[in-house]
N, C-alpha and C positions, 0 to 999 in steps of 0.2 A: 504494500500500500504506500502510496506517495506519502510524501510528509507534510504535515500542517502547521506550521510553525505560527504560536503564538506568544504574547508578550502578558505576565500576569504584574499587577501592580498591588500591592496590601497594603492601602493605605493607614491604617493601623500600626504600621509596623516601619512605618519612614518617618526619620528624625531628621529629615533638610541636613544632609551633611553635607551635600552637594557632590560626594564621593564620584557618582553614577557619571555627572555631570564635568567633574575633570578628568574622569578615566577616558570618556568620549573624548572630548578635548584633545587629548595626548594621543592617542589612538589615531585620530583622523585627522591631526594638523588642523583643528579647525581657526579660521580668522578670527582677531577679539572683534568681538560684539557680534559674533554668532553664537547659536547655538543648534547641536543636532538634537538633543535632550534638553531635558528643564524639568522644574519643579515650580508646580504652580503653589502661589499660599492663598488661600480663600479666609475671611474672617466672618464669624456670624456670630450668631446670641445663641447659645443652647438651652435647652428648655430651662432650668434653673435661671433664668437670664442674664447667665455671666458670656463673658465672649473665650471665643475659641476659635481653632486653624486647621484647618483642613489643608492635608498636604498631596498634592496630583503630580504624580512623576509623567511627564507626558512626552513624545514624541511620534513619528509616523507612526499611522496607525495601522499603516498595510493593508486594504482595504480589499474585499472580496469585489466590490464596484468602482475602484479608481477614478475617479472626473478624472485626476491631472494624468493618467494614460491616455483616456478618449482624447484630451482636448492636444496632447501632443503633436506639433505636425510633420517631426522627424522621426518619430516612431523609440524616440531616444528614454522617454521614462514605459519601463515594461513590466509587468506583473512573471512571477516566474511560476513554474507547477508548482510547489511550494507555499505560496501566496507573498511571497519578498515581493517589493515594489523598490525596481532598483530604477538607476539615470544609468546611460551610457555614455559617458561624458566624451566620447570620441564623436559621436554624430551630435551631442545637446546644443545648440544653435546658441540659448540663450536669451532665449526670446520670452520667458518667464509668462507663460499662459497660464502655465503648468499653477503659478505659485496663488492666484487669486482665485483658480479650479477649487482649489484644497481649502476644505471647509476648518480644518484642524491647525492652520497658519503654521504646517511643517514643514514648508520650503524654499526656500531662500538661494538668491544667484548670488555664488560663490565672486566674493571679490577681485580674488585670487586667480582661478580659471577661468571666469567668468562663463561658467556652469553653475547649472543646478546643484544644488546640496541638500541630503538629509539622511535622516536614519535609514540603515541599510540590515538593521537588528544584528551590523556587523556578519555578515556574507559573507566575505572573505574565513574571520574566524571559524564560522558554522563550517562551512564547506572544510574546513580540517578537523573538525570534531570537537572545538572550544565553544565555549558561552561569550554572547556580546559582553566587552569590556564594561559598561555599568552594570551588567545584571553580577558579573566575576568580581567586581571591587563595592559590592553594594554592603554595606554595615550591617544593616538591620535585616540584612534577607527580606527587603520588603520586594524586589524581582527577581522574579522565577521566569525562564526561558523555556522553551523545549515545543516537541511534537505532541499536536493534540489527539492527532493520529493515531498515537502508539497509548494501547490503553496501559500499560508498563508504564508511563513516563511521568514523571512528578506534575508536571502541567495537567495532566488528564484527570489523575489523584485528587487536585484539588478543585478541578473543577467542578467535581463532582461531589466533593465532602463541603463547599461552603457556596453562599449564595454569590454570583458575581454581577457586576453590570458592565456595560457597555458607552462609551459615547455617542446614543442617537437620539434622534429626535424625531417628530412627525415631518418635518423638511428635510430632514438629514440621516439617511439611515442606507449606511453604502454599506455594511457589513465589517466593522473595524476588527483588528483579530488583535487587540489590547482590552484587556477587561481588570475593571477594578474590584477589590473588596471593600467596602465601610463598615463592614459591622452594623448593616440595616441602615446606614444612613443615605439619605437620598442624595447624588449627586449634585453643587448647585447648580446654575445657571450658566454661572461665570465659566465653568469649564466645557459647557459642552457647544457644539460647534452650532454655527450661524451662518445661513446663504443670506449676508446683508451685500448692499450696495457695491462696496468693496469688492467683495467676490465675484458678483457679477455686471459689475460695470467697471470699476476700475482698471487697473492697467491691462485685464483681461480685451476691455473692449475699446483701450487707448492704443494697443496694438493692431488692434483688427480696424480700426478706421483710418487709420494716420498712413498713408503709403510712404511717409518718408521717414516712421518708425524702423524699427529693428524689424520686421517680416519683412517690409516690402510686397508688391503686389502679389508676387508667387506665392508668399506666406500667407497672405491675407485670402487668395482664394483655396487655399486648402486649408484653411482654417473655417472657410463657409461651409467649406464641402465635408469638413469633418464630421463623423457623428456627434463628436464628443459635443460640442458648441450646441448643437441639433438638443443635443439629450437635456443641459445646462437650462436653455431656453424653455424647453420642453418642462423643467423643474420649478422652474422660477415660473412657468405660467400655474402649475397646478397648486403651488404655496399658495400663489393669487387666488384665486378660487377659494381655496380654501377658508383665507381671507375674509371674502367677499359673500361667503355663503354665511361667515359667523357674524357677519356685521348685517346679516340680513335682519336673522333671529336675535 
């Protein structure tokens, strides 16, 4: 059986050391003031109404439904059997369609190659038999790595013994293959993803109009022709609806 590779997060169990966070770093050369990981901090009132932090270790979510695949017009960001969603930074143009697709703000043109970047659940490592560099330098074991596939494998184990969640939404639900623990708490807001403006007009659609942008006309009409764009619009109209039906009642 293929493998399934999934990312487990126990929010419970992360103490912001940032460890996850500089092992990537070192790993990947990444430029300062990126990041391929992160830890979100959320603050709220808990029921006793004192305040308190919610801690979200977050990065690519590897997505069963990719936008930033569909809408690529070099064919350079590609989903693998597996469910990896890697960049092939030999044909990546650079042309960052890719980066306002992704509902999760997981990807950023690299300053440096001036390529795409992001988590890659460390690919390279896997493909020799190792654990991505945050989940191997993580303190608190709050990340677990592995095949969901393999009912042997600690990821499976626990997916199975505790309740997990997802980051979706009713606009947002591409299949993400990162799932959190809270301990029955409910996800906030703040962490889960959004098709706002940004994403689907911002430099998404400052590329596709502008012919003296980074596509250019070639780019610009296979970016019409794309499904991916097709699908996006196709999303953004039935959010509207959705909308419009609740504003009816």
């Amino acid at each position: 059986m293929v493998a399934k590779y999934v990312m487990l997060a126990d929010t419970t169990r992360c103490i912001n050391c940032k460890a996850c966070e500089v092992a990537c770093r070192a790993e990947w050369d990444t430029p300062l003031g990126y990041s391929r990981d992160w830890v979100k901090e959320v603050e709220y009132v808990n029921a006793k109404g004192l305040p308190e932090v919610q801690l979200f270790p977050g990065r690519c979510q590897h997505c069963d439904d990719p936008p930033c695949v569909e809408v690529c017009p070099s064919g350079a960001s590609w989903k693998r059997e597996d469910g990896i969603v890697l960049v092939d930074h030999a044909i990546c143009s650079g042309c960052e369609l890719c980066v306002p697709a992704c509902p999760y703000d997981a990807r950023w043109l690299n300053p440096v190659t001036n390529t795409i970047s992001k988590c890659t659940f460390c690919q390279p490592r896997i493909d020799k038999g190792l654990q991505p560099a945050c989940v191997e330098t993580c303190v608190g074991r709050a990340l677990i790595f592995g095949d969901a596939n393999d009912p042997n494998s600690e990821v499976s184990q626990l997916l199975k013994a505790k309740e997990w969640q997802t980051l979706v939404t009713d606009e947002v639900n591409i299949g993400p293959n990162h799932y959190y623990y809270t301990a029955g708490k409910a996800i906030p807001d703040a962490v889960m993803p959004k098709l706002n403006e940004r994403h689907l007009s911002g430099t998404l659609m400052e590329n596709i109009v502008n012919p003296l942008g980074t596509l250019g006309i070639g780019g610009m009409m296979a970016v019409f022709l794309g499904a991916g764009i097709k699908k996006l619009i196709d999303r953004r109209q039935d959010v509207s609806n959705k909308e419009g039906s609740h504003e009816q009642h």
